[in-house]
C-alpha positions, 0 to 999 in steps of 0.5 A: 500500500505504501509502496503505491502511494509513493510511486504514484505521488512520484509520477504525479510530481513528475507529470507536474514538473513535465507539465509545468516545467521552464523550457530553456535553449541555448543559442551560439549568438558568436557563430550566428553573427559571424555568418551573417554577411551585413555583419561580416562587412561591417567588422571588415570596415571597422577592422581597416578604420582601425588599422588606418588610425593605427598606422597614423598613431605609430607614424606620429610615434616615429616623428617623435622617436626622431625628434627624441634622436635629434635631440640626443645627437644634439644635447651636448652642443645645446644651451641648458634652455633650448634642451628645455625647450626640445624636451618641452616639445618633445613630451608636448608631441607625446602627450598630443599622440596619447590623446589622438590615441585616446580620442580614437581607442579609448573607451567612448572614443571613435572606434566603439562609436563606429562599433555602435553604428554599424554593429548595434543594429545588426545585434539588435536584428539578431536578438529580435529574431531570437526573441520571436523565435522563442516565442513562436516555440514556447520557449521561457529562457534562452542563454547565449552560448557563446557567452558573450551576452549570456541570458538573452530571452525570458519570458516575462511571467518569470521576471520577480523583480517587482516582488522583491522589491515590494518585500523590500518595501521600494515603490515604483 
């Protein structure tokens, strides 16, 4: 008796996990970007923009280190002043170049502008079609493979966040 009423609790919990049970999916958003051709064009454009602001970089580096060499060959026939001077105008060039670096790599600098341009709209493609996607498949959760975005889709009805902050006591 006792050994039908644990096995049929235990099929009547897992019907019910069955039955009610998140359906989750994993998808590889690296390797579908990657195939894309839009995609592929517009990291080919950001790649020679790149390499063109690279090469104008370590040009003005060597205009530099020339500069520097000058001034070492000449150091010891110049007046206290005039190395002053040179050295002056030497580390004003440096500084001129770190920030033309800067202006171009930095953190909001052009190149992640240009990124945000030409990329943004192509993720924004991609996340669209995930989400219809598991919405016209029934999915709850989708995460991204290759991890670079992590979760990318969740069906709304598992979102607590209001509930914990009502027992926070935080009002929106």
């Amino acid at each position: 008796m006792i050994k039908n009423i644990l096995l049929s609790t235990i099929l009547i919990v897992t019907f019910t996990t069955i039955n009610f049970g998140q359906k989750v999916a994993i998808v590889d958003v690296a390797q579908i970007l990657e195939n894309l051709p839009e995609y592929i064009e517009a990291q080919s454009e950001i790649d020679k923009i790149s390499a063109n602001w690279q090469q104008e970089i370590s040009q003005e580096y060597d205009k530099i280190k020339s500069m520097y060499n000058k001034y070492q060959a000449e150091q010891v026939l110049l007046s206290e002043e005039v190395k002053i001077e040179r050295e002056e105008e030497i580390m004003g060039r440096e500084k001129e170049v770190r920030d033309l670096q800067k202006k171009h790599f930095g953190p909001e600098g052009d190149l992640f502008r240009k990124r945000q341009e030409l990329v943004s709209p192509i993720q924004d493609q991609v996340f669209t079609a995930i989400e219809k996607y598991a919405e016209s498949k029934g999915f709850d959760i989708i995460f991204d493979k290759s991890g670079s975005a992590g979760l990318l889709y969740a069906n709304s009805e598992y979102d607590k966040t209001e509930e914990v902050a009502k027992q926070l006591g935080i009002r929106n």
